[in-house]
matplotlib code that plots the C-alpha trace (Angstrom):
import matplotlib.pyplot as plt

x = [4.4, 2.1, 0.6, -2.1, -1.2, 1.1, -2.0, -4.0, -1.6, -1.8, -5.2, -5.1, -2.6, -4.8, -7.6, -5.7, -4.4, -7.3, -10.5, -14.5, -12.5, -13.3, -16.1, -14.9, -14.7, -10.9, -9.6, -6.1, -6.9, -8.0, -5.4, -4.3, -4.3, -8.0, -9.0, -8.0, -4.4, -2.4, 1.8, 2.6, -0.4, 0.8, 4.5, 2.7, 1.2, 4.0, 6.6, 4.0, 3.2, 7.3, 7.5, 4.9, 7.0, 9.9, 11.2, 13.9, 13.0, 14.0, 10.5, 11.7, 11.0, 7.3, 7.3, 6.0, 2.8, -0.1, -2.1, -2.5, -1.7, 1.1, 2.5, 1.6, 3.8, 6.5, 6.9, 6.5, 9.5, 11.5, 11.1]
y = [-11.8, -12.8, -10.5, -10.8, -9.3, -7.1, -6.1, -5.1, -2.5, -0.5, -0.6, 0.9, 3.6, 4.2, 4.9, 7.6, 8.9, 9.2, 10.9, 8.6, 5.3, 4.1, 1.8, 0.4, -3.3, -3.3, -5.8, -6.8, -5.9, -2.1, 0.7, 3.1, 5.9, 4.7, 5.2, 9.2, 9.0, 11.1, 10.6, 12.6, 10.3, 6.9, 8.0, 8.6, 5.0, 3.2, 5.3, 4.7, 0.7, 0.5, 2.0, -0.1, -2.9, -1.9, -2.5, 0.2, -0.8, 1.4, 3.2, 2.3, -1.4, -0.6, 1.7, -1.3, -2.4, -1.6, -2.4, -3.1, -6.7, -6.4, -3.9, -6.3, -9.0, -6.7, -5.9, -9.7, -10.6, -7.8, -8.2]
z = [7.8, 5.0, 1.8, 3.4, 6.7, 4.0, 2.5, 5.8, 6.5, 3.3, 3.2, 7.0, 5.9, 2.8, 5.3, 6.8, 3.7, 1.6, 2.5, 2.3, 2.1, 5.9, 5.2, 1.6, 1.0, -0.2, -2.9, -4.0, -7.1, -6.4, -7.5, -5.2, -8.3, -8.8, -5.3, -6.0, -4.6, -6.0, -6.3, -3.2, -1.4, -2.9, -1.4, 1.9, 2.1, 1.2, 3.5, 6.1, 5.7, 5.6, 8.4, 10.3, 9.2, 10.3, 6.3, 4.5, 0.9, -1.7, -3.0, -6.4, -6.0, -5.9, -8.7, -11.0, -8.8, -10.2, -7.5, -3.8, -3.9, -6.5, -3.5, -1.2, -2.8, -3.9, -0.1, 0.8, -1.2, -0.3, 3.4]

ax = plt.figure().add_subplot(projection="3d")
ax.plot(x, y, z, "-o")
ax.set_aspect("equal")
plt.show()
Protein backbone atom coordinates (compact mmCIF):
# COMPACT_ATOMS: atom_id res chain seq x y z
CA UNK A 1 0.00 0.00 0.00
CA UNK A 2 1.37 3.42 -0.76
CA UNK A 3 0.95 6.92 1.48
CA UNK A 4 -0.86 7.82 -0.97
CA UNK A 5 -3.49 5.15 -0.85
CA UNK A 6 -2.50 5.59 3.12
CA UNK A 7 -3.58 8.99 2.75
CA UNK A 8 -7.02 8.38 0.94
CA UNK A 9 -8.29 6.45 3.79
CA UNK A 10 -7.85 9.12 6.55
CA UNK A 11 -9.15 11.55 4.68
CA UNK A 12 -12.34 9.12 4.10
CA UNK A 13 -12.54 8.41 7.80
CA UNK A 14 -12.11 12.18 8.40
CA UNK A 15 -15.20 12.61 6.19
CA UNK A 16 -17.22 10.60 8.50
CA UNK A 17 -15.70 11.92 11.50
CA UNK A 18 -15.88 15.49 11.04
CA UNK A 19 -19.00 17.44 10.12
CA UNK A 20 -18.92 20.11 6.42
CA UNK A 21 -15.67 18.41 5.24
CA UNK A 22 -17.41 16.28 2.29
CA UNK A 23 -16.58 18.43 -0.57
CA UNK A 24 -12.96 19.75 0.72
CA UNK A 25 -9.98 19.54 -1.51
CA UNK A 26 -7.71 17.56 1.10
CA UNK A 27 -3.83 18.16 1.15
CA UNK A 28 -0.97 16.31 2.90
CA UNK A 29 -0.10 19.07 4.51
CA UNK A 30 -3.61 19.86 6.25
CA UNK A 31 -3.91 19.14 10.13
CA UNK A 32 -6.42 17.09 11.41
CA UNK A 33 -6.57 19.63 14.78
CA UNK A 34 -6.96 22.51 12.14
CA UNK A 35 -9.76 20.88 10.43
CA UNK A 36 -11.78 21.19 14.06
CA UNK A 37 -10.92 17.61 15.24
CA UNK A 38 -10.73 17.38 18.54
CA UNK A 39 -8.45 14.55 20.64
CA UNK A 40 -11.26 12.10 21.07
CA UNK A 41 -12.01 12.67 16.99
CA UNK A 42 -8.26 12.37 15.95
CA UNK A 43 -8.33 8.85 18.09
CA UNK A 44 -11.43 7.97 16.02
CA UNK A 45 -9.68 8.46 12.62
CA UNK A 46 -6.71 6.81 13.28
CA UNK A 47 -8.44 3.69 15.13
CA UNK A 48 -10.66 3.68 12.18
CA UNK A 49 -7.97 3.92 9.05
CA UNK A 50 -6.09 1.01 11.25
CA UNK A 51 -8.65 -0.81 11.14
CA UNK A 52 -9.39 -0.45 7.35
CA UNK A 53 -5.92 -1.61 7.08
CA UNK A 54 -6.03 -4.29 8.86
CA UNK A 55 -2.73 -2.64 10.98
CA UNK A 56 -2.46 -3.00 15.11
CA UNK A 57 -0.02 0.01 15.59
CA UNK A 58 0.38 1.39 18.82
CA UNK A 59 -1.55 5.01 18.68
CA UNK A 60 1.58 6.31 20.22
CA UNK A 61 3.57 6.03 17.07
CA UNK A 62 1.41 8.78 15.54
CA UNK A 63 1.44 10.94 18.45
CA UNK A 64 4.37 13.05 16.66
CA UNK A 65 2.49 13.66 13.04
CA UNK A 66 1.56 16.85 12.67
CA UNK A 67 -0.34 16.39 9.76
CA UNK A 68 -2.24 14.04 7.42
CA UNK A 69 0.73 13.07 5.41
CA UNK A 70 3.20 12.85 8.28
CA UNK A 71 0.33 10.14 9.53
CA UNK A 72 0.26 8.88 6.34
CA UNK A 73 3.98 8.00 6.30
CA UNK A 74 4.14 7.09 9.96
CA UNK A 75 1.58 4.33 9.03
CA UNK A 76 3.51 3.51 5.67
CA UNK A 77 6.55 2.64 7.61
CA UNK A 78 4.85 0.92 10.29
CA UNK A 79 2.91 -1.38 8.16
Amino acid sequence: MTIQEIFEVIVRHTREILPGQEGRDFRLTDSLRELGANSVDRSEIIMMTLGSLSLNIPLVHMARAQNIGELASIIHAKA
